[in-house]
matplotlib code that plots the C-alpha trace (Angstrom):
import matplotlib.pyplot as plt

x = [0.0, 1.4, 0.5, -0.6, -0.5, -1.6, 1.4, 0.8, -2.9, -1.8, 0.7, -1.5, -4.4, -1.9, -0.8, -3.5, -4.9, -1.6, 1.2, 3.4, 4.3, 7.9, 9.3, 9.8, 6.5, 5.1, 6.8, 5.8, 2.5, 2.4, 4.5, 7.3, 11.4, 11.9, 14.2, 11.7, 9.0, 11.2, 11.3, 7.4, 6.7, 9.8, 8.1, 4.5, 6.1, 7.7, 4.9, 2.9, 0.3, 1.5, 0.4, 1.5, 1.9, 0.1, -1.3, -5.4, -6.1, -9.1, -11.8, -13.0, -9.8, -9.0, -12.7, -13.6, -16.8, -18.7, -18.8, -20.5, -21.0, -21.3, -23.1, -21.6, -23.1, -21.7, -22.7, -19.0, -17.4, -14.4, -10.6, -9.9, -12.7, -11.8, -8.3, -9.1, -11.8, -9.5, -6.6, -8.8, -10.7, -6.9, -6.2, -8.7, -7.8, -10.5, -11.7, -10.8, -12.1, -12.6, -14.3, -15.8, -18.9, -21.4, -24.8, -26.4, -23.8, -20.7, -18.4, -18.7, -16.5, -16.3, -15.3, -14.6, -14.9, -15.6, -19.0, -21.7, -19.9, -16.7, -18.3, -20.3, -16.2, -15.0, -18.3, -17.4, -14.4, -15.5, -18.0, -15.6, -13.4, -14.8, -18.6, -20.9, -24.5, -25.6, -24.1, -25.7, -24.7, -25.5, -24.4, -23.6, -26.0, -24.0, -21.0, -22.0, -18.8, -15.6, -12.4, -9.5, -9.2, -9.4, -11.0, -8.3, -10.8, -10.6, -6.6, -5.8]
y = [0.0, 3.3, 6.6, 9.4, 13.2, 15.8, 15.9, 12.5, 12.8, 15.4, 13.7, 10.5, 12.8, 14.5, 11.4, 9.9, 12.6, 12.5, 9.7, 11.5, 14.4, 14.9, 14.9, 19.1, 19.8, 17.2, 19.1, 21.9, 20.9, 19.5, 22.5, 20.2, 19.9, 17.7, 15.9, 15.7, 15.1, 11.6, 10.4, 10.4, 8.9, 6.2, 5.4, 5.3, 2.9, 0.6, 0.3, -0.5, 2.5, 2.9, -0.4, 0.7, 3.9, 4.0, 5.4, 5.4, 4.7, 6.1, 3.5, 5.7, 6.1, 2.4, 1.6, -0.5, 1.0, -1.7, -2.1, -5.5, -6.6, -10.3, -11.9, -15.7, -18.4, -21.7, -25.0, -26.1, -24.0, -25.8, -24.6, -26.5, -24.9, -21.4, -21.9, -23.1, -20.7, -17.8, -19.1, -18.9, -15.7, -13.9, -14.8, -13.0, -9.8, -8.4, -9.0, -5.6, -5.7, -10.1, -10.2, -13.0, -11.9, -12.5, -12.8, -14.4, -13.8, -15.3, -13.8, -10.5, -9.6, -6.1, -6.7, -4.1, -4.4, -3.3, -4.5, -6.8, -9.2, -8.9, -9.6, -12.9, -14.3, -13.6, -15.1, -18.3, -18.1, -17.3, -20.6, -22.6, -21.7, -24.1, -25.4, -22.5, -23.0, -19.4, -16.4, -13.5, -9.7, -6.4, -4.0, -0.5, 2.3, 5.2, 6.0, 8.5, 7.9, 6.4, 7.2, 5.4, 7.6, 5.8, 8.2, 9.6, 11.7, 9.2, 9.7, 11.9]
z = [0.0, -1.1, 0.8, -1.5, -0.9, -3.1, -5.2, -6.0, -6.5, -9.1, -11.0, -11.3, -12.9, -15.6, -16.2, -16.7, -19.2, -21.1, -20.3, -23.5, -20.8, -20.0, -16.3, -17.0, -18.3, -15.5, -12.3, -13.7, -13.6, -10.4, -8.4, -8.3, -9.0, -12.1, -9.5, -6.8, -9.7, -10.9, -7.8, -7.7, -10.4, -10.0, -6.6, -8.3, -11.0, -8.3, -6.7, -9.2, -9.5, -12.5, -14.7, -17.9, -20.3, -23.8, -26.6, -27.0, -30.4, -32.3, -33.0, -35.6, -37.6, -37.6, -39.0, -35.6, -35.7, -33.8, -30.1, -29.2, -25.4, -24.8, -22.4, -21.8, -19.5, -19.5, -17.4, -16.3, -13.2, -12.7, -13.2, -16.4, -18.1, -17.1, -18.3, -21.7, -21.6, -20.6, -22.6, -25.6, -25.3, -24.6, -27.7, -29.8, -30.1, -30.7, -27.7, -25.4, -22.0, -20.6, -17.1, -14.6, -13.3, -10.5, -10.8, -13.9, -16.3, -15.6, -17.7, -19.8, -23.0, -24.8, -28.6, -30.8, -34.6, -38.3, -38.4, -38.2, -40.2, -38.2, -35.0, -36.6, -37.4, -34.1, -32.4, -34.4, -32.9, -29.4, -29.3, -30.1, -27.9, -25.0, -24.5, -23.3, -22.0, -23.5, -25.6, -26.0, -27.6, -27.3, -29.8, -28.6, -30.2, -28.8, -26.8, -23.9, -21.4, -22.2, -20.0, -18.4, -16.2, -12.8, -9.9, -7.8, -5.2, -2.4, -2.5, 0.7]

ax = plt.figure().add_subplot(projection="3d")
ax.plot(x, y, z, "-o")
ax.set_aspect("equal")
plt.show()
C-alpha cells in the first residue's frame, strides 16, 4: 500500500490525461522539481500504481466502428474450463475488455470491430473456444462515457 498526498494525486491525474508528458512539463504541472518530480513517479512505477503507459487509439480512424457486449453463460465451473476458456478468449484480439462476473452472467466480453460481419467471425471463434451454455450480444448504439481515467478523489 502506497501513501498518496496531493502531489501524487496530481501527477497521477496528468498522467492519466496525457502519459506523452515529459518529467519538465510534468513538475511543472504539479509545483514540483523535475528531480523531486522523478522520484514520484519512480516510486509510483515501483509500486505498481502505474500499470503501464500507452497510446489510446481512435476507433473511428481504424474503421472499428462496432462495439459488441457479450453476455456468456456456461454450465462447467471448474478450473480446467476457465483456463481453456480464458486461454482462448486472450487470444482474440479483438476481444478488449474479458471479465468473470457474479450474478447471472458469468463472464462478460467487450469486442470491438468493423462490423456486423466482423463480430459474426469472431463469435465463431469465441463458441468454439470451449462449450458454453448461452451467448448472448448487445451491440452498442452510442458511446455516452468512455475514460481510463481511474478516480483519484478518495486519495488523501
Amino acid at each position: 500500500m502506497v501513501n498518496f498526498d496531493k502531489f501524487d494525486r496530481k501527477i497521477l491525474q496528468h498522467l492519466q490525461d496525457d502519459a506523452s508528458l515529459s518529467n519538465a512539463e510534468l513538475a511543472e504541472r504539479v509545483d514540483l522539481s523535475p528531480n523531486a518530480c522523478w522520484r514520484r513517479v519512480k516510486r509510483l512505477d515501483e509500486n505498481h500504481v502505474i500499470r503501464k503507459r500507452v497510446a489510446l487509439l481512435s476507433e473511428t480512424a481504424l474503421n472499428l466502428g462496432v462495439t459488441v457486449f457479450v453476455s456468456v453463460k456456461t454450465s462447467q465451473h471448474n478450473e480446467a474450463w476457465l483456463a481453456d476458456f480464458a486461454l482462448g478468449v486472450k487470444a482474440l484480439p479483438e476481444v478488449v475488455e474479458f471479465y468473470r462476473m457474479s450474478g447471472e452472467i458469468d463472464y462478460l466480453l467487450k469486442i470491438v470491430v468493423r462490423d456486423i460481419g466482423d463480430y459474426d467471425r469472431v463469435y465463431k471463434k469465441l463458441i468454439a473456444v470451449a462449450p458454453l451454455h448461452d451467448v448472448s450480444s448487445s451491440f452498442a448504439m452510442e458511446r455516452i462515457k468512455s475514460s481510463t481515467a481511474l478516480p483519484l478523489h478518495h486519495l488523501t
